[in-house]
MOPAC internal coordinates of N, CA, C and O (Angstrom, degrees):
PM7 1SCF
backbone

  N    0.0000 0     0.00 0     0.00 0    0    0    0
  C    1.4438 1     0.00 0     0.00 0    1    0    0
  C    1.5229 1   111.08 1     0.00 0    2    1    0
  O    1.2310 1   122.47 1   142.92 1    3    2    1
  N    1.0060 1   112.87 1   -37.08 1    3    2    1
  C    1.6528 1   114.64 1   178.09 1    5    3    2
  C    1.7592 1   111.74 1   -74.26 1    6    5    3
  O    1.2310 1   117.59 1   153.13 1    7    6    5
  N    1.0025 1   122.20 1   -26.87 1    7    6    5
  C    1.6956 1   132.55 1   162.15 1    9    7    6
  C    2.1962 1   102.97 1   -46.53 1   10    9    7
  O    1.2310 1   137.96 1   147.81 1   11   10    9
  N    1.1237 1    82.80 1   -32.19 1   11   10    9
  C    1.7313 1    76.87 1   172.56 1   13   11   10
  C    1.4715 1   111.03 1  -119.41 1   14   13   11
  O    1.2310 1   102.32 1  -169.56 1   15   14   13
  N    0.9838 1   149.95 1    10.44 1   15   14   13
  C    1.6124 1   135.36 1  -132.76 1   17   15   14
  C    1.8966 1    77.67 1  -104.11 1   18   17   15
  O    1.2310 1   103.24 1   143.41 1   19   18   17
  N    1.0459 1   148.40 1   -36.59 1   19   18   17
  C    1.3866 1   127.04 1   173.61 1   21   19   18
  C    2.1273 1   122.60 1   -73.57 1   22   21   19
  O    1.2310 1   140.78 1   176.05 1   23   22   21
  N    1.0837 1    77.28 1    -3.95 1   23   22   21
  C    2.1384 1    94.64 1   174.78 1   25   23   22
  C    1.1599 1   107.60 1   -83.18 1   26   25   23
  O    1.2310 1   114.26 1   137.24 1   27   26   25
  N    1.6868 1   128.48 1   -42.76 1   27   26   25
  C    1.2921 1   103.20 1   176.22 1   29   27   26
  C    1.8947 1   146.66 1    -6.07 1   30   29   27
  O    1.2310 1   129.21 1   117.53 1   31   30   29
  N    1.7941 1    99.86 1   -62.47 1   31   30   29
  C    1.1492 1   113.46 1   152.76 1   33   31   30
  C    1.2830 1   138.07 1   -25.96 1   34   33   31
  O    1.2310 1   126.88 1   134.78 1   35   34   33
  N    1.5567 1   104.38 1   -45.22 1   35   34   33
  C    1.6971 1   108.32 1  -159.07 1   37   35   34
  C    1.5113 1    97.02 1  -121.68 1   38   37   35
  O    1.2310 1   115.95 1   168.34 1   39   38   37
  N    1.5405 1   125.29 1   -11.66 1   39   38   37
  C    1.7278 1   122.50 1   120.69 1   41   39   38
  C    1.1584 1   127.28 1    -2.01 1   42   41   39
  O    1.2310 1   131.41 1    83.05 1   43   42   41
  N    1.3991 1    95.59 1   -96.95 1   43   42   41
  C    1.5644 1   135.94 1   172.26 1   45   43   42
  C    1.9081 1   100.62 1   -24.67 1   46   45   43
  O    1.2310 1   126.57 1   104.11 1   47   46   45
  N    1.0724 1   104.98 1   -75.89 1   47   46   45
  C    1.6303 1   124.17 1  -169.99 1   49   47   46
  C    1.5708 1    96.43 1   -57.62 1   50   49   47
  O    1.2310 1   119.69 1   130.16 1   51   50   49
  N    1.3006 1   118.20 1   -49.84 1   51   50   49
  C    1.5026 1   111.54 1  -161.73 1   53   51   50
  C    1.1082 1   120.04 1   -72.13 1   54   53   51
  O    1.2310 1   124.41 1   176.30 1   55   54   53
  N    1.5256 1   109.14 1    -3.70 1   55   54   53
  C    1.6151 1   127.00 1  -149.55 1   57   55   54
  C    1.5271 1    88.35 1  -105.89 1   58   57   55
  O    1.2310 1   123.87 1   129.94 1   59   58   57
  N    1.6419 1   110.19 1   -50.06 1   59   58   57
  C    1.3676 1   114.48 1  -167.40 1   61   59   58
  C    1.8168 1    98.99 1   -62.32 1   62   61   59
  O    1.2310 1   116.06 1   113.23 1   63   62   61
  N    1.2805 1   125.10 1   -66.77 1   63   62   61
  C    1.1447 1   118.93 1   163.14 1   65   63   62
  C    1.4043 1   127.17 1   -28.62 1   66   65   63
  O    1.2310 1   107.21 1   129.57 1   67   66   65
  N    1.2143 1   141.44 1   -50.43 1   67   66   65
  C    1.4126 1   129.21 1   169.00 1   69   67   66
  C    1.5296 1   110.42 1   -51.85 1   70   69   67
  O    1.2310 1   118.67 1   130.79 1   71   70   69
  N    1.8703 1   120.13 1   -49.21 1   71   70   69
  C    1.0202 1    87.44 1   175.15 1   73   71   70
  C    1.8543 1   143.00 1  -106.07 1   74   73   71
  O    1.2310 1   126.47 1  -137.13 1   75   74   73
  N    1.3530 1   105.16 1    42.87 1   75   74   73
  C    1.3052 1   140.41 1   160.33 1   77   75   74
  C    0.7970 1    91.54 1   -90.39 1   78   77   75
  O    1.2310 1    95.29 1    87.88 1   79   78   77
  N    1.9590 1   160.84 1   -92.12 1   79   78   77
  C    1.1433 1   125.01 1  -141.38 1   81   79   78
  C    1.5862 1   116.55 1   -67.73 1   82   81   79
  O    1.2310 1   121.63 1   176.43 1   83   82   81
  N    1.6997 1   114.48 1    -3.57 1   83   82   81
  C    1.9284 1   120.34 1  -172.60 1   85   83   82
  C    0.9344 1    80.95 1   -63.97 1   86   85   83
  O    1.2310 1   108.57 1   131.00 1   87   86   85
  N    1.2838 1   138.98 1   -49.00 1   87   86   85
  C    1.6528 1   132.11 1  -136.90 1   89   87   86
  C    1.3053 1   119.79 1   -86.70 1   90   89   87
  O    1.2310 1   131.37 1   129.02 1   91   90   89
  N    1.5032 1    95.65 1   -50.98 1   91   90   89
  C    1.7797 1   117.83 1   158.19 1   93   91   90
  C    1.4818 1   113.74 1   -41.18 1   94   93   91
  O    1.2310 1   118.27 1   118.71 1   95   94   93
  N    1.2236 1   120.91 1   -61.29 1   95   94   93
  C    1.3194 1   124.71 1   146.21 1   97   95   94
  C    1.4221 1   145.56 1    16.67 1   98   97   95
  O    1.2310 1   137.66 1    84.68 1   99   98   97
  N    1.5555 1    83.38 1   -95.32 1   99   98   97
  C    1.6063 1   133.10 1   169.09 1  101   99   98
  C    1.6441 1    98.40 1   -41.58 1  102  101   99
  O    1.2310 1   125.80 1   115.77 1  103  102  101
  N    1.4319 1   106.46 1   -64.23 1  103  102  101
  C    1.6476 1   115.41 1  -157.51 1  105  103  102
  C    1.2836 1    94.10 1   -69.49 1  106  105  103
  O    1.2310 1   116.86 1   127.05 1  107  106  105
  N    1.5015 1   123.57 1   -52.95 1  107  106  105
  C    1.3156 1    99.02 1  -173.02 1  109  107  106
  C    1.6502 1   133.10 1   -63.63 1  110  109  107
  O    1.2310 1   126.27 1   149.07 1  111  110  109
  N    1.5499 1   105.55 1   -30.93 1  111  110  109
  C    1.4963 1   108.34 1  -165.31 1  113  111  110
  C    1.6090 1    98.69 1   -54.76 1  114  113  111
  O    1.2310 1   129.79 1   138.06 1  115  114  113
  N    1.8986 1    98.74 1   -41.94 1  115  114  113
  C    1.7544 1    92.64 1  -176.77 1  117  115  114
  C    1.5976 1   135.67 1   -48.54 1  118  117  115
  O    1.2310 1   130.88 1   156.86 1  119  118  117
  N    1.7852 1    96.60 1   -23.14 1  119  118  117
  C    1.3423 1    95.19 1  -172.56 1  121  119  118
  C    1.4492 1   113.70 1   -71.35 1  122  121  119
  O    1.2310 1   130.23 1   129.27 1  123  122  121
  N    1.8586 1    97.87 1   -50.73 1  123  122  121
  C    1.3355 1   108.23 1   166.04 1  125  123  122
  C    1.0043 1   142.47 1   -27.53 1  126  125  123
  O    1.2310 1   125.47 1   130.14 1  127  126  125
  N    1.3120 1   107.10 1   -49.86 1  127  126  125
  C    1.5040 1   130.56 1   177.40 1  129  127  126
  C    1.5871 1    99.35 1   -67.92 1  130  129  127
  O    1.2310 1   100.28 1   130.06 1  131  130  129
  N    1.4768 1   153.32 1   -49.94 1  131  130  129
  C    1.2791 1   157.16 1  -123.11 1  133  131  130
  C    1.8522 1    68.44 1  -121.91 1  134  133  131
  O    1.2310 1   116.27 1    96.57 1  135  134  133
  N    0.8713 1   124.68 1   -83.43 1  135  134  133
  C    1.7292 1   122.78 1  -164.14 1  137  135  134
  C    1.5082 1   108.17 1   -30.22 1  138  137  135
  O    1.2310 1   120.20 1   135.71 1  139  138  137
  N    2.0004 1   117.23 1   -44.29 1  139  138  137
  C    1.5115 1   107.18 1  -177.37 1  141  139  138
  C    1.2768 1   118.19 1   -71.07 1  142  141  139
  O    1.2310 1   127.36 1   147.83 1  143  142  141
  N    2.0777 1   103.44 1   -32.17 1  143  142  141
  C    1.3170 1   104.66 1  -174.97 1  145  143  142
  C    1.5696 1   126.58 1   -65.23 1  146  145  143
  O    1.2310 1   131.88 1   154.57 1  147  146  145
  N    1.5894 1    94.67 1   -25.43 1  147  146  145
  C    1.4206 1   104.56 1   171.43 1  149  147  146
  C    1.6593 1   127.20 1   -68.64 1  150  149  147
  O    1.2310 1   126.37 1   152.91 1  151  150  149
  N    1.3427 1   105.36 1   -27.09 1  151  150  149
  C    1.6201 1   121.89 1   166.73 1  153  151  150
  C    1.4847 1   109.88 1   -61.71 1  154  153  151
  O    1.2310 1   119.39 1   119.88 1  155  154  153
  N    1.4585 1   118.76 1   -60.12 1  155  154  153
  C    1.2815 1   115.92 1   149.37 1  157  155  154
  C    0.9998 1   132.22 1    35.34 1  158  157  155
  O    1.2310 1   137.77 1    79.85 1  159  158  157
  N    1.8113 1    83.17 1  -100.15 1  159  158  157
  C    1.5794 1   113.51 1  -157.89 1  161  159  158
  C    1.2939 1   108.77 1   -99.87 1  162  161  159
  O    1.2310 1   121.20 1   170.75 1  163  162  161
  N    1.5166 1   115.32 1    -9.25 1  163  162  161
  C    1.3305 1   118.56 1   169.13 1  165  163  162
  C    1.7347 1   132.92 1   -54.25 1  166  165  163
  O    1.2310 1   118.07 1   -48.22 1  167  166  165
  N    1.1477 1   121.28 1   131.78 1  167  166  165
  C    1.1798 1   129.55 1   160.80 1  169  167  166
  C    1.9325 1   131.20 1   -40.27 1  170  169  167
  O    1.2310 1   136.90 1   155.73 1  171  170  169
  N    1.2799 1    84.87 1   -24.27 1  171  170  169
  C    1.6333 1   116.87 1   167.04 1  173  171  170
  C    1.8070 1   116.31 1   -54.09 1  174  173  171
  O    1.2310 1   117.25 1   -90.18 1  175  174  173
  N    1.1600 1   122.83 1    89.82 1  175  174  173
  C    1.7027 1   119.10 1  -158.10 1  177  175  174
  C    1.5702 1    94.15 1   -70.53 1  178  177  175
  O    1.2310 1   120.25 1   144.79 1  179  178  177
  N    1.4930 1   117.14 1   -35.21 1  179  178  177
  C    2.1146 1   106.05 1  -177.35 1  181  179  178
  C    1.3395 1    90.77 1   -82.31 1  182  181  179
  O    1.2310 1   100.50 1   121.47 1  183  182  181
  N    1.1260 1   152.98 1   -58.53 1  183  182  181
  C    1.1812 1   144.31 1   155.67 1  185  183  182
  C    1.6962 1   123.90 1    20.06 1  186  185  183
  O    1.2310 1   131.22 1   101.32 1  187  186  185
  N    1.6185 1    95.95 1   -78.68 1  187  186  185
  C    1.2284 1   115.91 1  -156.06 1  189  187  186
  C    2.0300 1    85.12 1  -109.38 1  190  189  187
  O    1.2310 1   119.40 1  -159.95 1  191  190  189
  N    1.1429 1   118.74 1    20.05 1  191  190  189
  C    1.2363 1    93.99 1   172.86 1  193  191  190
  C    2.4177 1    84.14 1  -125.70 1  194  193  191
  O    1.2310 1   134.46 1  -169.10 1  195  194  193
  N    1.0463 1    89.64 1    10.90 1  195  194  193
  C    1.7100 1    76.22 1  -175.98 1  197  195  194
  C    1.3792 1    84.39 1   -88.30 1  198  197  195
  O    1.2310 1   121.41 1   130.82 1  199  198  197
  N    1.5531 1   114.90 1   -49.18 1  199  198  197
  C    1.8482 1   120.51 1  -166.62 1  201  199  198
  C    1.6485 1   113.90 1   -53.86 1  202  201  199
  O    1.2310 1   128.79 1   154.20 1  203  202  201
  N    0.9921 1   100.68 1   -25.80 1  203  202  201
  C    1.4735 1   105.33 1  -170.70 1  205  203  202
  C    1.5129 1   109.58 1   -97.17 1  206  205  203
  O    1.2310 1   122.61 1   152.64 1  207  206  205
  N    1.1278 1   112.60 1   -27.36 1  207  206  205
  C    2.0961 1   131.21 1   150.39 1  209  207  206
  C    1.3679 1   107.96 1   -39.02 1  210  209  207
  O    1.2310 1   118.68 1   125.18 1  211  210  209
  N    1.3849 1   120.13 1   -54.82 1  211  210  209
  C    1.3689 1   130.57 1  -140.11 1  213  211  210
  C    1.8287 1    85.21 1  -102.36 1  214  213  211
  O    1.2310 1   110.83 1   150.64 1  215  214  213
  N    1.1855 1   134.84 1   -29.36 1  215  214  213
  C    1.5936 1   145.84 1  -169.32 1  217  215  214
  C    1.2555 1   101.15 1   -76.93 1  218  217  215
  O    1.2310 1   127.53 1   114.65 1  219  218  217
  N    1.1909 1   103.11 1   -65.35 1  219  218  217
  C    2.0176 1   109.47 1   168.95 1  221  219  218
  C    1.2149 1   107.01 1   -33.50 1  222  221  219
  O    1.2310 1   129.03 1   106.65 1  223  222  221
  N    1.4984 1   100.21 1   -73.35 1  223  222  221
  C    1.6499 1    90.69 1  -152.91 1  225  223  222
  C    1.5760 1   126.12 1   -74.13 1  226  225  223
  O    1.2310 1   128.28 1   168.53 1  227  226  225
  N    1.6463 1   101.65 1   -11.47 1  227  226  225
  C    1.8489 1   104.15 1   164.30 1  229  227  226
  C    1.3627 1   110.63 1  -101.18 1  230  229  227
  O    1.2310 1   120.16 1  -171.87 1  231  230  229
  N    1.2828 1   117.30 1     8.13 1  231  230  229
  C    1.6490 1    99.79 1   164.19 1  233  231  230
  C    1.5709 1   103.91 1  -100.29 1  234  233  231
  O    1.2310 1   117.09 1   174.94 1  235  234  233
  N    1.0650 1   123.14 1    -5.06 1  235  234  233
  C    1.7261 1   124.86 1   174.32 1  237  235  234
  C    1.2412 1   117.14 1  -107.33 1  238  237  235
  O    1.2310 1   120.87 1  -171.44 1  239  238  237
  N    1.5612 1   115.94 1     8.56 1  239  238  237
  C    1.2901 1   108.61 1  -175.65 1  241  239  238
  C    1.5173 1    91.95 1  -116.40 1  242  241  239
  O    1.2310 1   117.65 1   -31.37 1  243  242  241
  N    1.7837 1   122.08 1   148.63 1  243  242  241
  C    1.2961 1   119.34 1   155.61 1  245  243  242
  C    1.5857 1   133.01 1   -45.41 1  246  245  243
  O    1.2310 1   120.60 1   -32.07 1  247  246  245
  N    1.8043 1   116.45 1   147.93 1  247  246  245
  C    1.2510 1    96.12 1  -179.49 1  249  247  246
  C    1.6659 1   126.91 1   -80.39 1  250  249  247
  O    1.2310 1   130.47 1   174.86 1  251  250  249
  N    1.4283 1    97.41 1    -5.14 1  251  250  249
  C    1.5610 1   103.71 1   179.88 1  253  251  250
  C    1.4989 1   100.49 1   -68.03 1  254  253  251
  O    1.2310 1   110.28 1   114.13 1  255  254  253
  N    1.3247 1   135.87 1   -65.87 1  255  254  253
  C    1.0573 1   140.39 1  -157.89 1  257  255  254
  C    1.4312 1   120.19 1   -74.78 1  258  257  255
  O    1.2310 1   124.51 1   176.45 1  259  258  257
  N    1.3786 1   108.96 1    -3.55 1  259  258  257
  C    1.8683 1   113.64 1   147.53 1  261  259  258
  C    1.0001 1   114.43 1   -61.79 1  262  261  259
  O    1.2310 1   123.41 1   124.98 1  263  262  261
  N    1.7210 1   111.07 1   -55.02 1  263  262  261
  C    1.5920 1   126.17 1   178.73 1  265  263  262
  C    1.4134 1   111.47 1   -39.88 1  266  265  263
  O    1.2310 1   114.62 1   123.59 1  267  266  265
  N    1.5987 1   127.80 1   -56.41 1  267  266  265
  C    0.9647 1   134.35 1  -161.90 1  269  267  266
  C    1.9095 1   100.80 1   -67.52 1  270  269  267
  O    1.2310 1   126.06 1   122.93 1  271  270  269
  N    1.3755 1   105.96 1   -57.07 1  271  270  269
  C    1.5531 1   131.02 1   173.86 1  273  271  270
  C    1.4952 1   109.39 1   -22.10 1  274  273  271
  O    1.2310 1   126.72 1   116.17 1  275  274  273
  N    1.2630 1   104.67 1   -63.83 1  275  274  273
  C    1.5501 1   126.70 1  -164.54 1  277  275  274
  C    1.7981 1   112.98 1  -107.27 1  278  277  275
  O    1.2310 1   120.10 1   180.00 1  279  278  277

């Protein structure tokens, strides 16, 4: 316990930061997600043919190798 007892501080901060970027996160995937779904369902043929581009190719691709990708 004494190996950390001056980290607290930068704990504290690092912790708050991780979860500011969840949130940051959070908000965006939703939009994303509501923006493809909306391409979708749209009447829009490039629209709904980019969303369905972009569906293919991450539902057939592994999730490690997004990770690696991105």
């Amino acid at each position: 316990m004494s190996a950390v007892s001056g980290w607290w501080d930068d704990f504290f901060w690092g912790s708050l930061v991780v979860v500011e970027l969840f949130f940051v996160a959070l908000i965006m995937t939703i939009l994303f997600g509501l923006i493809g779904a909306g391409a979708k369902l749209s009447n829009n043929r490039v629209a709904k043919s980019i969303a369905s581009g972009y569906t293919i190719v991450f539902r057939g691709t592994p999730e490690i190798l997004v990770l690696l990708l991105f």
